[in-house]
N, C-alpha and C positions, 0 to 999 in steps of 0.2 A: 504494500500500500504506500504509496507515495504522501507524504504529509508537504501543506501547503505550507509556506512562507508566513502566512498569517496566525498558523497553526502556533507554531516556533515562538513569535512574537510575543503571542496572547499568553504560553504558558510556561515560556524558558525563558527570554528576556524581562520580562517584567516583573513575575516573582524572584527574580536573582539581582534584579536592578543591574544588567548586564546592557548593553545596547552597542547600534553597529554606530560608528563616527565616520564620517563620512568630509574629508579635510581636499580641496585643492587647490593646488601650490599656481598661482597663476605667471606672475614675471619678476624681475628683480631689475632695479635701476643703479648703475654706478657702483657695480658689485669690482670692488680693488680684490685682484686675484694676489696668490703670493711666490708666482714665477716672476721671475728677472725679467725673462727674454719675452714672456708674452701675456696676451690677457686673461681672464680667469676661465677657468673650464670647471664651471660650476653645476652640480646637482642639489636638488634640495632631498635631505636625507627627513623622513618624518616615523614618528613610532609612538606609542602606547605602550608603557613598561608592564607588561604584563606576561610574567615566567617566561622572557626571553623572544615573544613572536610579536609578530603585527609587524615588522620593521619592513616598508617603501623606500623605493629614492624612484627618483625622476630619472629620466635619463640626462647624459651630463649635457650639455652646450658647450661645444671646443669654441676657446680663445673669443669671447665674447661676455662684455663689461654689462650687458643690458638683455642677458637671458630670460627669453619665454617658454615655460614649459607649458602651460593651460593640461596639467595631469590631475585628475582627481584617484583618491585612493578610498579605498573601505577600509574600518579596524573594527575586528571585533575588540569590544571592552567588558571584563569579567568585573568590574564594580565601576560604576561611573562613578562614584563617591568618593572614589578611594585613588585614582589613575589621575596621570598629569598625561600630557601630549608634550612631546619636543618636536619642535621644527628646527630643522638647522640648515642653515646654508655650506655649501661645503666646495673647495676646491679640487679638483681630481689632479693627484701628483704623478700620477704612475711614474716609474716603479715602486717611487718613497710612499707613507702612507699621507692619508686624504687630508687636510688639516680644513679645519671649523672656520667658516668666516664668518656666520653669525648663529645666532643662536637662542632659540626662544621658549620657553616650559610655560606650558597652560595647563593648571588647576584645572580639570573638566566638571569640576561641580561648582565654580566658579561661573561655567554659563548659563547656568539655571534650563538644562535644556527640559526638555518636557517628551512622552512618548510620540514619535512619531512627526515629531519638528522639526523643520527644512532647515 
């Protein structure tokens, strides 16, 4: 038997205060990358701390100061009460590792969100 998506909703996410987040990452203006030789080659890295999963990145934008990804992502979240969101902005070093160029933590119960609110 196939159970609907409404099903899920009605009896797993709202008696667990569990809910999907639904975050996307649109453009970045005057992003200073941290190569010498050129401009930043930026992804935006986003996640949900929740026992290690939910983690996205955009894809990266080579050598460009004024990257558009217009990417949207889903996270499941297993307590909205309890979970922050990190957005980070990030530069892609290959082969060195990625370094953080900006970086942002959002409280999710902090948005007051409500069931089933855009």
């Amino acid at each position: 038997e196939t159970v609907t998506h409404q099903w899920y909703v009605d009896n797993v996410l709202t008696l667990r205060n569990t809910g999907l987040v639904c975050v996307t990452a649109k453009r970045a203006e005057n992003v200073i990358g941290t190569d010498l030789i050129s401009k930043a080659d930026s992804y935006v890295r986003m996640y949900v701390k929740s026992k290690g999963k939910g983690k996205t990145n955009t894809e990266v934008i080579d050598n460009n100061n004024d990257p558009t990804w217009d990417h949207t992502s889903y996270m499941l979240v297993d307590d909205m009460n309890e979970r922050k969101l990190t957005v980070a902005v990030m530069d892609e070093n290959s082969p060195l590792p990625d370094v953080v160029i900006g970086e942002k933590v959002i409280d999710l119960k902090s948005l007051n969100l409500t069931p089933n609110e855009s």
